[in-house]
C-alpha positions in Angstrom: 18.3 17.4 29.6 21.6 16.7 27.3 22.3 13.8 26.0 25.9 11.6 27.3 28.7 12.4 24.4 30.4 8.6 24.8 33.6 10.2 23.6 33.7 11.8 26.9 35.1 8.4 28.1 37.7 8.9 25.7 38.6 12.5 27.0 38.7 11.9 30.9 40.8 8.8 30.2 43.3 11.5 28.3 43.0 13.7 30.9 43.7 11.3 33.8 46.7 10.3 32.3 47.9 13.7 31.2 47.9 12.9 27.6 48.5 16.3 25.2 45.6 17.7 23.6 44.8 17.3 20.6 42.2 17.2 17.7 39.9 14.7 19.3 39.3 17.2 22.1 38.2 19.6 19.4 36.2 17.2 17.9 34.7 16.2 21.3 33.7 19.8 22.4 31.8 20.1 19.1 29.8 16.7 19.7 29.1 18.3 23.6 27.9 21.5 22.2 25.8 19.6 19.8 24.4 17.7 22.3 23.5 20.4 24.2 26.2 21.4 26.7 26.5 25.0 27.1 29.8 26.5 28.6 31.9 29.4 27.6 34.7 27.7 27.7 33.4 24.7 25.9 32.8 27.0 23.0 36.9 28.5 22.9 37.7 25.0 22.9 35.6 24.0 19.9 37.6 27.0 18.0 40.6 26.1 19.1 43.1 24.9 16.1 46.4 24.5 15.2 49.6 25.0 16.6 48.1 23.9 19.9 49.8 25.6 22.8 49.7 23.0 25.8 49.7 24.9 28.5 46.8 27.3 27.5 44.8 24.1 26.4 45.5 22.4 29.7 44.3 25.3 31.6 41.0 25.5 29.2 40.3 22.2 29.3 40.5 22.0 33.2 37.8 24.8 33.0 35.9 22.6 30.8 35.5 20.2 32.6 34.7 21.7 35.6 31.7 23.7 34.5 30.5 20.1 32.9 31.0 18.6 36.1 33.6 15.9 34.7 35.4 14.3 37.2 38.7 12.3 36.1 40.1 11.8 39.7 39.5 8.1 40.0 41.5 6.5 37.4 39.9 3.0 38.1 36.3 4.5 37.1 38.0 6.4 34.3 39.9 3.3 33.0 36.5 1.1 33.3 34.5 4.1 31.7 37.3 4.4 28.5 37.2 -0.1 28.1 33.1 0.3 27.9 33.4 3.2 25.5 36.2 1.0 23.5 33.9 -2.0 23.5 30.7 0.1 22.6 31.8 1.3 19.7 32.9 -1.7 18.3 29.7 -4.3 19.1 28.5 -3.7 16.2 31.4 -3.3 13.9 33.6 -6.6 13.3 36.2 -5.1 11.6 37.8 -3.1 14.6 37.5 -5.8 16.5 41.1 -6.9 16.4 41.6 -3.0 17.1 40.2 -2.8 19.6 41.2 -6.1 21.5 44.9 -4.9 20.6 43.7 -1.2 22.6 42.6 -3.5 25.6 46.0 -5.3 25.1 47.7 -1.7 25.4 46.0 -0.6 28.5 46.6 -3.4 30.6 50.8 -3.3 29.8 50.9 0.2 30.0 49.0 0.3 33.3 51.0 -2.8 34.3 48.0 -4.6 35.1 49.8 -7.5 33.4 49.6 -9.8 36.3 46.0 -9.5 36.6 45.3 -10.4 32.8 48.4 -12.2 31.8 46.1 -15.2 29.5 44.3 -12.1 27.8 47.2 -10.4 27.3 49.0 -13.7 25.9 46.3 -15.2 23.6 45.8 -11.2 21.9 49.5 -11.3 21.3 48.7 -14.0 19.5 46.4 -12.7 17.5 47.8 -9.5 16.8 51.1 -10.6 15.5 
């Protein structure tokens, strides 16, 4: 059995949301391959480099993730996956903590979930400034 890659978190969240690829996705398919993932395509991506052509890495990256079994449809589990990955990695590390409270920040403006978290929202900006 493999063990979870939190980064992964990361990725689907990139993926839901259509964001290019990019290094980090490089990076990722390295830390999956270490952990044990096997896929053909997995492997292409891990050699992919620079200039990045979109289109063929959106295509790959699909592939990827469907011989992983990674499913990105649900953008609520995906956004609640990517906060716990956020908040993980910076428990035991106080300096990104301002970081990462700023990233939370981000995600609920640009998902306009304002409304639901107006005080957070308000007292980070307060901090952040």
């Amino acid at each position: 059995m493999t063990e979870p890659v939190l980064s992964t978190y990361k990725i689907l969240m990139n993926k839901a949301f259509n964001q290019d690829i990019d290094e980090s996705w490089i990076d990722w398919s390295i830390e999956m391959i270490e952990a044990g993932f096997k896929s053909d395509n997995l492997y292409m991506l891990a050699g992919m480099t620079r200039p990045f052509n979109q289109f063929e890495l959106q295509e790959l990256t699909n592939n990827v993730l469907k011989e992983l079994d990674l499913d990105y449809g649900n953008k609520d589990t995906v956004i609640r996956n990517y906060v716990y990955f956020i908040i993980a990695n910076s428990i035991d590390n106080p300096g990104i903590y301002l970081k990462t409270l700023r990233e939370l920040k981000d995600i609920c403006t640009e998902l306009d979930m304002e409304k639901d978290y107006m005080n957070f929202i308000y007292y980070i900006s307060l901090r952040t400034t």
